[in-house]
C-alpha positions in Angstrom: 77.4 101.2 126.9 76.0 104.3 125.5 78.8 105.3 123.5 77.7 109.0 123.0 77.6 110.0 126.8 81.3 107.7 126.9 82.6 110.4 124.6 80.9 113.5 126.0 83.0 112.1 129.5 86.4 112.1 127.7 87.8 114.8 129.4 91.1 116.2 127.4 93.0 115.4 124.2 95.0 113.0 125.9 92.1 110.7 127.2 90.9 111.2 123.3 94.3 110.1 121.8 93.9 106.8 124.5 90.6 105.8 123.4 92.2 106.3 119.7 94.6 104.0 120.4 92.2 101.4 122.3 89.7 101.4 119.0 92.6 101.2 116.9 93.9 98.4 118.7 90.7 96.5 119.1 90.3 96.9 114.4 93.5 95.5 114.6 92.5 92.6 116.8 89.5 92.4 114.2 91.2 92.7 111.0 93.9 89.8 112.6 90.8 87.4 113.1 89.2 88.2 109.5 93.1 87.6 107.8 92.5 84.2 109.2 89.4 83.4 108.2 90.5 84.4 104.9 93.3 81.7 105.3 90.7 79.5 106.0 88.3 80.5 102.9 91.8 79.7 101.1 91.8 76.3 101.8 88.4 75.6 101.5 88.4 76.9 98.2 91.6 74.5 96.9 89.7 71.4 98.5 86.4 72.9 96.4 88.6 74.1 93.6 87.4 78.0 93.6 89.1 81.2 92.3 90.4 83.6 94.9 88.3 86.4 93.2 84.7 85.6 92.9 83.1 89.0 91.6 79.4 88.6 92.8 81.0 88.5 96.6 83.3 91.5 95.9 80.4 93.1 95.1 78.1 92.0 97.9 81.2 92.6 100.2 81.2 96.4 99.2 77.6 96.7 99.1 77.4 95.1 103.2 80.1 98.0 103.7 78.1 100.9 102.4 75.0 99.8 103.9 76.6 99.1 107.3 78.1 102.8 107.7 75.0 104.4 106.4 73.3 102.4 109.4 76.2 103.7 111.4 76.3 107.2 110.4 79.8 106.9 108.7 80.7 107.7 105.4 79.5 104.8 103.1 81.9 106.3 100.6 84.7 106.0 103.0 83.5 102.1 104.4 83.5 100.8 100.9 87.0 102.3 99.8 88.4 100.7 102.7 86.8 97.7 102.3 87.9 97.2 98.3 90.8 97.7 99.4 91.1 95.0 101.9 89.0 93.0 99.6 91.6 93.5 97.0 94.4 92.8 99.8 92.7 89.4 100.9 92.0 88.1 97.6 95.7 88.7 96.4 96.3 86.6 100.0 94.1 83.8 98.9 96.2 83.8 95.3 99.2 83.4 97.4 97.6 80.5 99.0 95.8 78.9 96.0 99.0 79.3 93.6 100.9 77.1 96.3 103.5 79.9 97.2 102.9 80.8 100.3 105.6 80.5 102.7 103.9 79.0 105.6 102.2 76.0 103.8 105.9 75.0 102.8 107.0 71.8 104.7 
């Protein structure tokens, strides 16, 4: 799908708002699959005995992010923001996880 001509065919604000709400929902979708691959890289790093916050990655993380929306045409400054901050999120999850308090690994 050429996604250009798909938005030069959205005809009012209200067929706008609804392809809004589609995108949003699909991130959402996406952001639910990478939370549990996080839970995942949780207990993989327990069994391997890692820390939740392994700098190097942040850093590559933010870097993929920047370079990705330049690629994209978005604002790199704007992709890594977001992404430190759901880096920052995730590896407070993993914590959670790693410290043995999270609620859904309790018998």
């Amino acid at each position: 799908m050429n996604m250009k001509n798909d938005i030069d065919s959205i005809p009012d604000m209200a067929a706008l708002r609804a392809r809004i709400d589609q995108v949003d929902q699909q991130l959402i979708s996406l952001l639910a699959y990478r939370t549990r691959l996080i839970d995942h890289a949780a207990q993989i790093k327990a069994r391997e005995n890692l820390p939740a916050r392994i700098d190097d990655r942040v850093e590559q993380v933010a870097n993929n992010a920047r370079r990705w929306a330049a690629e994209q045409g978005v604002d790199p400054d704007l992709a890594e923001r977001l992404w430190r901050t759901m880096v920052e999120h995730f590896i407070a999850q993993e914590e959670t996880i790693l410290s043995g308090d999270d609620p859904a690994t309790k018998d």
